[in-house]
ZALOPA-652060 format. One line per field, with one value per residue: chain; x, y, z of N, C-alpha, C in turn. Coordinates in steps of 0.2 Angstrom, whole numbers, plus 5000, padded with zeros to 4 digits. Layout:
ch <- c(A|...) $
nx <- c(X|...) $
ny <- c(Y|...) $
nz <- c(Z|...) $
cax <- c(X|...) $
cay <- c(Y|...) $
caz <- c(Z|...) $
cx <- c(X|...) $
cy <- c(Y|...) $
cz <- c(Z|...) $
END
This chain:
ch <- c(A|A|A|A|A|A|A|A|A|A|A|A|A|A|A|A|A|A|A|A|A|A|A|A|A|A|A|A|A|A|A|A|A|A|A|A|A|A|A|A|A|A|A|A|A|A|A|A|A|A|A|A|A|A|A|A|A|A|A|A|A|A|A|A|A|A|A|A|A) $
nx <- c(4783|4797|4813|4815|4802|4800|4808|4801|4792|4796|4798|4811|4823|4834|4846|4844|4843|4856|4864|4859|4861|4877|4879|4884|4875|4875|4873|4863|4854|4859|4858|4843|4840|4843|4856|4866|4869|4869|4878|4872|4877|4874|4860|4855|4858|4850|4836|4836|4838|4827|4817|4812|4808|4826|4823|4810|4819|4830|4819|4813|4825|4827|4815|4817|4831|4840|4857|4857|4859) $
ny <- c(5310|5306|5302|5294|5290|5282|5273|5268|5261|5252|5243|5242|5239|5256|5248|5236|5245|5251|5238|5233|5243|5245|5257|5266|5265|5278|5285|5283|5289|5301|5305|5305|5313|5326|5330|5324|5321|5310|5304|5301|5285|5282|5286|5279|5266|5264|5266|5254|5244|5249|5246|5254|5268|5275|5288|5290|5291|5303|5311|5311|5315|5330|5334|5330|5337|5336|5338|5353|5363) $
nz <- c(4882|4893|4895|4905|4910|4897|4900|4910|4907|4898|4908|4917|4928|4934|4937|4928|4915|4914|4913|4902|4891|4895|4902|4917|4930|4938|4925|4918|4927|4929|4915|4915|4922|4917|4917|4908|4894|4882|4869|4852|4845|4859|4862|4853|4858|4871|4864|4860|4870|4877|4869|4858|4845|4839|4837|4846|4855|4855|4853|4867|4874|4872|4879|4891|4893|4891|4898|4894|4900) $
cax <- c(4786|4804|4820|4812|4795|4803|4812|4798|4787|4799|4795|4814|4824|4838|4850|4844|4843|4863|4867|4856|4867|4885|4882|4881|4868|4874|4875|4857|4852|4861|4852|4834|4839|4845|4864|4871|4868|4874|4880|4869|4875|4872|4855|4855|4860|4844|4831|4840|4836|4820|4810|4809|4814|4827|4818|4809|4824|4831|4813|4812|4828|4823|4810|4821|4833|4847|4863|4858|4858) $
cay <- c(5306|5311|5297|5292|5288|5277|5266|5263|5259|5246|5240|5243|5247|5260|5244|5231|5249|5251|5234|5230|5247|5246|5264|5265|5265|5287|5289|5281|5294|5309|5307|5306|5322|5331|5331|5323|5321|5305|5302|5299|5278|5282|5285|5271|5259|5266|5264|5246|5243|5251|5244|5259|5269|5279|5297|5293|5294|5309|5318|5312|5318|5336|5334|5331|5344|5330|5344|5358|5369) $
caz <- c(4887|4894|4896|4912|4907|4892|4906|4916|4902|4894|4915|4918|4931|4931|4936|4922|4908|4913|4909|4894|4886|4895|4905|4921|4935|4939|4919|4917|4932|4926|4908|4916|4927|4912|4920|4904|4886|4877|4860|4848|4849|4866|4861|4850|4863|4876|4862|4859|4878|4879|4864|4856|4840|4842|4836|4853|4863|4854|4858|4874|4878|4870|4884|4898|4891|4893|4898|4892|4907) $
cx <- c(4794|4807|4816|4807|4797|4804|4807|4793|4790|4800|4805|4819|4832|4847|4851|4847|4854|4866|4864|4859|4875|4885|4881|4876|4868|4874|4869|4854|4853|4855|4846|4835|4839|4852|4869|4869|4872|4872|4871|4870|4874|4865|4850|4851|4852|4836|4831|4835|4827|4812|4808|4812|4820|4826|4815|4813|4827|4823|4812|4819|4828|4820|4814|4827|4839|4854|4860|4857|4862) $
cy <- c(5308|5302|5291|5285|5280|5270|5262|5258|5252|5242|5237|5245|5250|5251|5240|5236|5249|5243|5233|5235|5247|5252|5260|5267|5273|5289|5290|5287|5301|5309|5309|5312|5326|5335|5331|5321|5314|5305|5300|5292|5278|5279|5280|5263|5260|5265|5256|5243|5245|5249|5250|5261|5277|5289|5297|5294|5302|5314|5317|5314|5327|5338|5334|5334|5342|5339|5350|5365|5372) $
cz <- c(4888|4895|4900|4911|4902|4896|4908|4912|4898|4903|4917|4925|4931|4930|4929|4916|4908|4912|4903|4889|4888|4898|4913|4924|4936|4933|4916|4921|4929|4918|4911|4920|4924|4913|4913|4899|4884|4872|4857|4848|4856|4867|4858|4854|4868|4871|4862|4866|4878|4876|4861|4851|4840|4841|4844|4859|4860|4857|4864|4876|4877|4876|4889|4899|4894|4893|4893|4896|4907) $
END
């Protein structure tokens, strides 16, 4: 599963995912596109939200290849 997937799965949408962590609505986008990489409590904060632990958000962002282009 990639960032994305995680969201839709915790039945999300990008609005609700940036308030229940404090990013915003382009920063939530940018990640699922692979534009931009957040911290490690970034990542924190998005398993937090998503109902997940966060090992699955560090592999799914792996998978979405969060910035690294």
């Amino acid at each position: 599963m990639n960032i994305r997937d995680l969201r839709i799965n915790a039945k999300l949408t990008q609005e609700k995912a940036a308030k229940l962590t404090g990013f915003s609505i382009k920063f939530i986008s940018e990640i699922e596109n692979g534009r931009r990489n957040p911290s490690d409590k970034g990542k924190e904060k998005l398993a937090k939200a998503y109902g997940v632990k966060p090992v699955d958000i560090f592999l799914a962002c792996q998978r979405t290849n969060c910035a690294k282009k």
